[in-house]
ZAKETOR-732352 format. One record per residue (C-alpha): z, x, y; residue in three letters. Coordinates in steps of 0.5 Angstrom, whole numbers, plus 500, padded with zeros to 3 digits. Layout:
residues N
ZXYALA ...
This chain:
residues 383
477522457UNK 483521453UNK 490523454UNK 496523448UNK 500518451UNK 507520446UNK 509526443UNK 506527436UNK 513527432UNK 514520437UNK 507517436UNK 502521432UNK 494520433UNK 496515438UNK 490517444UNK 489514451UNK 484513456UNK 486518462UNK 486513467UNK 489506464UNK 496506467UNK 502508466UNK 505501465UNK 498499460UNK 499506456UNK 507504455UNK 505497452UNK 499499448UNK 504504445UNK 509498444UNK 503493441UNK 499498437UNK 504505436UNK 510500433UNK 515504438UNK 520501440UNK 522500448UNK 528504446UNK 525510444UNK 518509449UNK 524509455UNK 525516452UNK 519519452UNK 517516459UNK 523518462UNK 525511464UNK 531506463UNK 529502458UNK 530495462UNK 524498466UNK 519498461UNK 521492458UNK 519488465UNK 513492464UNK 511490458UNK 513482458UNK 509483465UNK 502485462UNK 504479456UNK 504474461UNK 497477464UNK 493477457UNK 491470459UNK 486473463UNK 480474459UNK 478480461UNK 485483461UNK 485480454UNK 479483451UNK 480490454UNK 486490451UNK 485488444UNK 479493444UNK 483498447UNK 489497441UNK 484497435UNK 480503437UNK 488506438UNK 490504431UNK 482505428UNK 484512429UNK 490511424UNK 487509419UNK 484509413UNK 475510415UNK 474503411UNK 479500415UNK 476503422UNK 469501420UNK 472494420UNK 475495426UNK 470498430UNK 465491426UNK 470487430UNK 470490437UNK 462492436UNK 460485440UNK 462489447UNK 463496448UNK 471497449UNK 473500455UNK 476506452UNK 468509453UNK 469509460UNK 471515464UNK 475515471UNK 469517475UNK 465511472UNK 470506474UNK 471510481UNK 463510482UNK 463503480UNK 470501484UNK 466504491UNK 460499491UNK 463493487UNK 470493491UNK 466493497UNK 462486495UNK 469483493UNK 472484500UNK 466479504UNK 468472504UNK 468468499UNK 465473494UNK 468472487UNK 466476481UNK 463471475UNK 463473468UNK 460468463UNK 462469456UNK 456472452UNK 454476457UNK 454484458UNK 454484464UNK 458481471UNK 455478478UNK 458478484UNK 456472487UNK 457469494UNK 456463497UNK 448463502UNK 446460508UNK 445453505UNK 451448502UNK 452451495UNK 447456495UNK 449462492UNK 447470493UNK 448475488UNK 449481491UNK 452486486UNK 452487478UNK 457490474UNK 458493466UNK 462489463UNK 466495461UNK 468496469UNK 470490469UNK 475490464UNK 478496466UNK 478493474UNK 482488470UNK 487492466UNK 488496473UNK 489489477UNK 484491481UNK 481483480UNK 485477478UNK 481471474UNK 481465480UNK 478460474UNK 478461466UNK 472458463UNK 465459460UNK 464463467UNK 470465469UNK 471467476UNK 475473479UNK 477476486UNK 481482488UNK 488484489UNK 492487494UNK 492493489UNK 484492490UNK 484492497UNK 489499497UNK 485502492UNK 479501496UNK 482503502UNK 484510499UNK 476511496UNK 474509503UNK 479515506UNK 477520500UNK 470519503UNK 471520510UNK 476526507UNK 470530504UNK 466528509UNK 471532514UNK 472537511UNK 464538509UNK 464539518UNK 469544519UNK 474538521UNK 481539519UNK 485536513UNK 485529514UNK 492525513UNK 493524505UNK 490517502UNK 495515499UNK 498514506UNK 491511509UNK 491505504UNK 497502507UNK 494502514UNK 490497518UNK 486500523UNK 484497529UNK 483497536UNK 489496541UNK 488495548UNK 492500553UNK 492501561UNK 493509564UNK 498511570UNK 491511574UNK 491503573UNK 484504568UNK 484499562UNK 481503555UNK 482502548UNK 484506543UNK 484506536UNK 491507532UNK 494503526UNK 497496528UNK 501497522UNK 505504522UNK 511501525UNK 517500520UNK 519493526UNK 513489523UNK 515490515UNK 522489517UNK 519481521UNK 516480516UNK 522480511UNK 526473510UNK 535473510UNK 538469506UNK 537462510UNK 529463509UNK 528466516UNK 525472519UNK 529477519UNK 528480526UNK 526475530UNK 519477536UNK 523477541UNK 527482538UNK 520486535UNK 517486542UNK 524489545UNK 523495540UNK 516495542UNK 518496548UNK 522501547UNK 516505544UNK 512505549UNK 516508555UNK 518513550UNK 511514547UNK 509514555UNK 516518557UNK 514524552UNK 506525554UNK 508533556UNK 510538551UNK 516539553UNK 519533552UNK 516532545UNK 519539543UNK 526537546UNK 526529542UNK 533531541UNK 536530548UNK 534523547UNK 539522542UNK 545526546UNK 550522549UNK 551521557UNK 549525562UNK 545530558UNK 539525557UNK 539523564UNK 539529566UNK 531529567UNK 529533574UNK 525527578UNK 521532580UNK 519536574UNK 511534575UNK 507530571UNK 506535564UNK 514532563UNK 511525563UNK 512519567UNK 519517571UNK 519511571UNK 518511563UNK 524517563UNK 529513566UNK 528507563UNK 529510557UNK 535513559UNK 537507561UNK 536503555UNK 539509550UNK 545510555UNK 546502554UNK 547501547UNK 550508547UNK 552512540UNK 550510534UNK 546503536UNK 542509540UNK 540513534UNK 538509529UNK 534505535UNK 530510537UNK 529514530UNK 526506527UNK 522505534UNK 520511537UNK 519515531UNK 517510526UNK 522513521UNK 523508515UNK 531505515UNK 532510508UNK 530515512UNK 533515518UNK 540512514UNK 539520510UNK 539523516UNK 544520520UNK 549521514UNK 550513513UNK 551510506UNK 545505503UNK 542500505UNK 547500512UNK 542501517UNK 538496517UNK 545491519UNK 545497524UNK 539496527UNK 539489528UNK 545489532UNK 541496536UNK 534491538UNK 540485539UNK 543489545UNK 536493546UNK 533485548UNK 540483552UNK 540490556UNK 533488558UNK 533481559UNK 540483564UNK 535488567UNK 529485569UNK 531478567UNK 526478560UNK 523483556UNK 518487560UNK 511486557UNK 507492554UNK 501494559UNK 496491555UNK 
């Protein structure tokens, strides 16, 4: 599958592998085309600067073997086109030692990533590839000290392109080199992963699952919960959908967190009155009196019943909003409860750009005081 990477006035004859990058396509375009950055901007769309870091960023990656040598075979079957058919000939003598990636469909490297990928993500599993080989191993360490277990092989071609897409990185350059997977390979499992369990649904009569592109930045896993009946169970939800852990993991400008845990834990708190607070339809259908001011969020009927959701969980949400009042209040519960980004929240609330995340840490900072003045510390989630 190949795809004409310009138009033909821009770059004529010049054709593509479909599945290479965007970012790889524009370098070839540049390396093998001879178009300026200028003019590759254009057809892109894209500002010329942007395209500039792109291409310096895949020049400082050909220190790669692989990324090296799929690159080169990709350029000389690009520029074969080109030319003259004596001048292709040589070109294609040079590339004839391995078989360029070009050859390659997108369904291949999917099928390849699905088995591969997965062996790379065990412990200790590198991917090794010896320079004359055809072939690459995946290898990890056995049962004795120094003993190696080949679970997978793999074409050399796959590899190559596994390598231009920055699923895998080289670990260790050599007669051998080594590989292991990137984060951006981890994420491209995750998202084959969820593709499979999407057909699989759909195949039972289940409805559309989320999209997987949102399913390869989850992270799964048990969490421990106890009910209003006292009984402790497990459910399984993604430990990393709330927007408070990206923002703790982020560091200001002294080389610190930027949400502490203390705060992180005040919004946790918040969360989970507010999740519990909502269990009947009524409430999830009228969030909205949450983020009124006063006495309309405390207006909540005591005796309303159970399909209103619990009232101890109620008033300590209303407790707390009323506490940090209009403003803190909204961003507070738009970030904590509903797990909306802070560029979302900042467009619904009609604020400027980048204001709410200063915004926000004033809200848990009062959320945590409101708290510790209350009940003389954060109350711990029931877990």
């Amino acid at each position: 599958m190949t795809l004409t990477v310009l138009p033909e006035d821009t770059c004529p004859g010049l054709t593509l592998p479909g599945w290479l990058p965007v970012s790889t396509r524009q370098y070839l375009v540049h390396v093998a085309g001879g178009q300026s950055l200028r003019r590759i901007a254009e057809a892109f769309g894209q500002s010329p600067s942007t395209v500039c870091r792109r291409v310096h960023r895949i020049e400082a990656r050909r220190e790669d073997p692989l990324l090296d040598e799929a690159l080169d075979a990709l350029a000389q079957q690009a520029t074969a086109r080109r030319q003259p058919d004596k001048e292709a000939q040589e070109h294609e003598h040079m590339s004839a030692h391995f078989p360029t990636p070009a050859t390659m469909d997108e369904a291949t490297i999917t099928r390849e990533a699905r088995r591969i990928l997965r062996r790379l993500c065990e412990t200790g599993a590198v991917l090794a590839v010896a320079q004359d080989m055809d072939k690459a191993v995946v290898l990890r360490p056995g049962a004795a000290p120094g003993e190696q277990t080949r679970t997978a092989v793999v074409d050399r071609r796959v590899a190559q392109a596994f390598a231009v897409k920055d699923w895998i990185s080289c670990l260790r350059k050599g007669r051998v080199a080594r590989y292991g997977i990137t984060r951006a390979g981890r994420a491209a499992l995750k998202r084959l992963i969820d593709e499979d369990r999407r057909r699989r649904h759909a195949a039972q009569g289940f409805a559309e699952a989320p999209s997987s592109f949102a399913a390869q930045h989850a992270t799964f896993g048990p969490v421990p919960i106890t009910g209003e009946d006292g009984q402790r169970t497990e459910i399984r939800v993604n430990i990393a959908e709330s927007p408070l852990a990206g923002l703790a993991r982020r560091k200001g400008q002294d080389g610190q967190p930027f949400l502490t845990p203390d705060l992180v834990q005040a919004g946790e708190r918040l969360r989970e009155d507010f999740e519990r607070a909502q269990m009947g339809p009524r409430v999830g259908q009228n969030w909205d009196r949450f983020l009124t001011a006063g006495a309309d969020r405390g207006g909540f009927l005591n005796d309303s019943g159970i399909g209103e959701g619990p009232r101890a969980a109620r008033q300590r949400v209303s407790d707390a909003l009323d506490d940090l009042g209009p403003g803190l209040a909204d961003v507070v519960t738009r970030v904590c409860c509903f797990c909306e980004g802070l560029e979302q929240a900042e467009k619904r609330l009609g604020w400027s750009a980048r204001s709410g995340k200063i915004v926000l840490k004033i809200g848990l900072q009062r959320l945590l005081r409101h708290y510790e003045m209350r009940y003389g510390f954060v109350p711990a989630l029931r877990m």
